[in-house]
ZAMARGU-4260 file (C-alpha; in steps of 0.2 Angstrom, whole numbers, plus 5000, padded with zeros to 4 digits):
<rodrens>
0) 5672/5528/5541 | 5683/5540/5550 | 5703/5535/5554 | 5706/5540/5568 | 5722/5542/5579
5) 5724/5548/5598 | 5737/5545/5613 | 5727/5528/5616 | 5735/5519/5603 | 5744/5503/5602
10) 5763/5505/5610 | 5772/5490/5604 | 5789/5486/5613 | 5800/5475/5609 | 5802/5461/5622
15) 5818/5461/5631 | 5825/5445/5633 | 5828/5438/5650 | 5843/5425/5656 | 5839/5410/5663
20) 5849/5405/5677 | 5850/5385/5684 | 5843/5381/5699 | 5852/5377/5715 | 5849/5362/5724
25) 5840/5368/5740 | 5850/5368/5756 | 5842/5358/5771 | 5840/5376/5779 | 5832/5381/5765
30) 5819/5368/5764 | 5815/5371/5783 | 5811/5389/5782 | 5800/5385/5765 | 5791/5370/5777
35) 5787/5384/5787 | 5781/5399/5779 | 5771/5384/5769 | 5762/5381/5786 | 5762/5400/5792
40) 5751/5404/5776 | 5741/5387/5776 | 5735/5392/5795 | 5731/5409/5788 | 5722/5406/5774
45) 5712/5392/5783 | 5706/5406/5798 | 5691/5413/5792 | 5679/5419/5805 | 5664/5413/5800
50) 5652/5426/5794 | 5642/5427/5777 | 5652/5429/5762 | 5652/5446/5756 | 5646/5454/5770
55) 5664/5466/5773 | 5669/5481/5767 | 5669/5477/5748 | 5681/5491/5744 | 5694/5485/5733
60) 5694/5470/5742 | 5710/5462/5731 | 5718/5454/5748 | 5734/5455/5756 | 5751/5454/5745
65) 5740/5458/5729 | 5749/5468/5718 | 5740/5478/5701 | 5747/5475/5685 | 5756/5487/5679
70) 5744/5496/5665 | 5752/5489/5650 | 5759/5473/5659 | 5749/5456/5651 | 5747/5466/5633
75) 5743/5451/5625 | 5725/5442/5618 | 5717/5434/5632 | 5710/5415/5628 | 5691/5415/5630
80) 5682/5411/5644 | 5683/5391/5648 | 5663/5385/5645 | 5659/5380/5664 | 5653/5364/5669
85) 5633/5364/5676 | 5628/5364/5691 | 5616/5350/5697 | 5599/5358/5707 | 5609/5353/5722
90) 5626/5360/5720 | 5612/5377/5715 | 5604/5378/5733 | 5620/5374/5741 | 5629/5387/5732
95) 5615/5400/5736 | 5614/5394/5754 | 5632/5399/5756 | 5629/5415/5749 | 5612/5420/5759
100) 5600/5414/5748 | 5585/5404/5752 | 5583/5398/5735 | 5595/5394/5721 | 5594/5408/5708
105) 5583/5403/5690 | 5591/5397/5674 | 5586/5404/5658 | 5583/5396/5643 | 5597/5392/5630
110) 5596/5410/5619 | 5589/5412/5602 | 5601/5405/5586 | 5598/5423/5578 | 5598/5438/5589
115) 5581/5448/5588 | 5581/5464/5583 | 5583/5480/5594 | 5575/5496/5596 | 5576/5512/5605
120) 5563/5514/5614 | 5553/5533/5612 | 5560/5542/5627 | 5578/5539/5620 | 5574/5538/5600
125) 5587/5551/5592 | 5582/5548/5573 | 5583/5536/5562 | 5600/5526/5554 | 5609/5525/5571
130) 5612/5510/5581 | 5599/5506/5593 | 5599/5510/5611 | 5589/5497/5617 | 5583/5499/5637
135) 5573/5479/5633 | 5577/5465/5623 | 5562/5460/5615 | 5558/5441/5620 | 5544/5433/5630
140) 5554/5422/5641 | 5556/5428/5660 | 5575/5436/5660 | 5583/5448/5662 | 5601/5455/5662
145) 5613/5462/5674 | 5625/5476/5667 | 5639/5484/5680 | 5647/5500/5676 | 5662/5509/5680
150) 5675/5500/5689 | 5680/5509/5704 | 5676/5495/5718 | 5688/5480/5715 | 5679/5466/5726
155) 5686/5449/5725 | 5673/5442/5735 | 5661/5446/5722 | 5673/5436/5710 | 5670/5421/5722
160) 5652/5425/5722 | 5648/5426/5703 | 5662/5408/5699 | 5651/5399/5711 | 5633/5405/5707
165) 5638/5405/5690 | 5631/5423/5685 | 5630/5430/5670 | 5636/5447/5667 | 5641/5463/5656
170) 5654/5474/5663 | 5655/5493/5656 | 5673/5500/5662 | 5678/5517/5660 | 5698/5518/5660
175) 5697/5531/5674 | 5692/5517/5687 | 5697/5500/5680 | 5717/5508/5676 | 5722/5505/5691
180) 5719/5485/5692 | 5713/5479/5675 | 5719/5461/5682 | 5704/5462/5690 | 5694/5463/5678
185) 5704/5450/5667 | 5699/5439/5680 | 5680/5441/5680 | 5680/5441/5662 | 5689/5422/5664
190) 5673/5418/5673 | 5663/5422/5657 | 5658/5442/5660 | 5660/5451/5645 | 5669/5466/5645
195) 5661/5483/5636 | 5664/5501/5634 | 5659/5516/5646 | 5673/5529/5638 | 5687/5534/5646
200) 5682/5548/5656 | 5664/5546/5657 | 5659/5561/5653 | 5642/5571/5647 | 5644/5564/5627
205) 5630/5577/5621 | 5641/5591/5628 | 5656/5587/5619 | 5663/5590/5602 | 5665/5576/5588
210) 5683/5572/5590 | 5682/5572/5609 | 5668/5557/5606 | 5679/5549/5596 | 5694/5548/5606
215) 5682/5545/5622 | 5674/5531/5615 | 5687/5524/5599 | 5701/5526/5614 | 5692/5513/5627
220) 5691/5502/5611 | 5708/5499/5610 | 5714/5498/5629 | 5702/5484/5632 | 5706/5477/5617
225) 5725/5478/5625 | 5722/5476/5642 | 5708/5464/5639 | 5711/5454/5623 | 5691/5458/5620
230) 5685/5471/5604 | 5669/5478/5614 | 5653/5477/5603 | 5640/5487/5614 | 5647/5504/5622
235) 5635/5512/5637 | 5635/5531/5636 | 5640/5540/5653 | 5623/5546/5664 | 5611/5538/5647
240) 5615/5555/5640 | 5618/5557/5621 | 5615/5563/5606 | 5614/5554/5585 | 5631/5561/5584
245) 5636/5549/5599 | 5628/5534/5592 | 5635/5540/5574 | 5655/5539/5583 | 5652/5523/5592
250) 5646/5514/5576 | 5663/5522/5568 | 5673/5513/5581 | 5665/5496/5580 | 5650/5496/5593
255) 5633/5487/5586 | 5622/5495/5602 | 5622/5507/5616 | 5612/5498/5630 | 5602/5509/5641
260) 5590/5502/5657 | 5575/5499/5665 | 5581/5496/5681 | 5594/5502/5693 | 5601/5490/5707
265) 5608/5496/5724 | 5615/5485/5739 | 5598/5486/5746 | 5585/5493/5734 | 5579/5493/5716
270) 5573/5506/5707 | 5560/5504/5693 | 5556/5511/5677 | 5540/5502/5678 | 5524/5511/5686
275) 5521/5492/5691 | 5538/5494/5701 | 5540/5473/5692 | 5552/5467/5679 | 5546/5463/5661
280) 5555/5450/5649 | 5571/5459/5644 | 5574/5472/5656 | 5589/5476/5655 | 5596/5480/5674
285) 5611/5494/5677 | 5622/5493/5694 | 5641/5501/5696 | 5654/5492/5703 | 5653/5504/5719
290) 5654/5499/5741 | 5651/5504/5758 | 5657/5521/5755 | 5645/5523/5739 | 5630/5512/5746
295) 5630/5507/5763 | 5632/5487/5755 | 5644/5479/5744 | 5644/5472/5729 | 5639/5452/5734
300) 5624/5463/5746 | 5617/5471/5728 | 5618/5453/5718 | 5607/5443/5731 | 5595/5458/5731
305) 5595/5458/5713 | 5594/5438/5712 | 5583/5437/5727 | 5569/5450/5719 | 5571/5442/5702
310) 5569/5423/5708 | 5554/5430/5719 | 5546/5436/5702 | 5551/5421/5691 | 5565/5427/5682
315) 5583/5421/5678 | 5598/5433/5673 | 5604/5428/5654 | 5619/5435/5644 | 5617/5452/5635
320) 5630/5446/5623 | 5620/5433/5618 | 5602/5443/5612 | 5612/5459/5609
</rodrens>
């Protein structure tokens, strides 16, 4: 095991203390300019203007008056996600129906009590003693699972989409696109998405040197572990490109498996591995958290084609976390 120290380290500061003044009594002027910039935002949150949710730009979408953290405000251990409340079929087809689905996405099946055992599959094998880099988990249920990577396109309206489908996900952020807002992704990860590594830079890992792997990789770590409250356990190399020296260094800094893919997913396409152009049980699907300007579609246009194609063949999106 390899200690390692780089510029991503830990800062502690020491918390300055704040006084606390007592409140006025509010004025009768006071209360009537309150009443009405209660009403003014009331009226403008309630005008909507009626089209399909998550049909707009979808670029960094974080709404007007929203304000990214500072990157080292909210340093502290976030509480895990709050396990959330089932769905009846109902509330399923309603939710989907709101979103531009015909049908309500599939459930899967509660996951194993032992997580199988992965493997790299031949086109990716780099010898033997390394963490796997599985592209498939091996299981004969109908699932699959949806990974994002990046960070660049900040889209709340995809929060609203993934809360109220309940839908879930695996996030891969690279500090170069999540800095700016890791809020954000504070927030998906309160809706139950994990949050995993991608490397700060996202560079070629198999055309860098040892210690740039190390501070790629081991560096990420530790900001979502501050920024986040989360230690990573599955790291995804930039591109799918590496070598056993990469899968050597992510093991070094805590990571149990460097998911690949079988599938990619656009706003209006996938693309298959598969000659048969279908899933199979435990394809494991990439995206990016990407736009107009990247796709032509946002990032609630790529989930209903992914949940549309995936209901049409019979299969339900499950937890990596949870089989990984």
């Amino acid at each position: 095991m390899r200690l390692i120290r780089n510029a991503f380290g830990r800062r502690r500061h020491g918390g300055a203390r704040s006084s606390i003044r007592r409140r006025r009594t509010p004025r009768p002027l006071h209360l009537v300019l309150t009443a009405v910039l209660l009403l003014a935002v009331g009226a403008a949150c309630a005008t909507r203007d009626g089209s399909l949710p998550g049909t707009g730009d979808g670029q960094n979408a974080a709404g007007p008056g929203h304000r990214p953290g500072h990157p080292h405000q909210q340093a502290r251990e976030q509480p895990p996600p709050v396990p959330k409340a089932k769905l009846t079929p109902e509330q399923r087809l309603a939710a989907a129906q709101r979103w531009g689905l015909d049908e309500a996405p599939l459930v899967a099946p509660p996951p194993p009590k032992e997580k199988p055992e992965l493997s790299t599959p031949e086109w990716a094998d780099k010898g033997s003693g390394l963490i796997p880099a599985p592209a498939s988990v091996p299981t004969t249920e109908k699932i699959a699972f949806l990974t994002i990577d990046d960070g660049a396109a900040k889209d709340r309206e995809f929060l609203d989409m993934v809360r109220e489908l309940q839908v879930p996900l695996s996030a891969f952020l690279t500090d170069e696109s999540a800095a700016e807002d890791y809020g954000y992704f504070r927030d998906l990860h309160a809706l139950g998405v994990s949050i995993q590594n991608h490397t700060l830079r996202h560079p070629q890992l198999n055309h860098v040197s040892e210690d740039e792997k190390y501070n790629e990789i081991c560096g990420q770590q530790e900001i979502l572990e501050r920024e986040i409250g989360v230690t990573p356990s599955l790291f995804r190399p930039p591109f799918g490109d590496f070598d056993a020296d990469t899968l050597a260094v992510a093991e070094d800094c805590g990571i149990q498996a460097a998911p690949l893919w079988n599938e990619e997913a656009f706003a209006d396409r996938i693309d298959f591995r598969h000659d048969d152009q279908q899933f199979h049980p435990g394809d494991i699907i990439l995206t990016h958290f990407n736009g107009p300007r990247a796709w032509g579609g946002t990032m609630c246009d790529m989930l209903r084609t992914v949940l549309r194609k995936l209901t049409e063949q019979g299969y339900a999106l499950a937890r990596l976390e949870d089989y990984a």
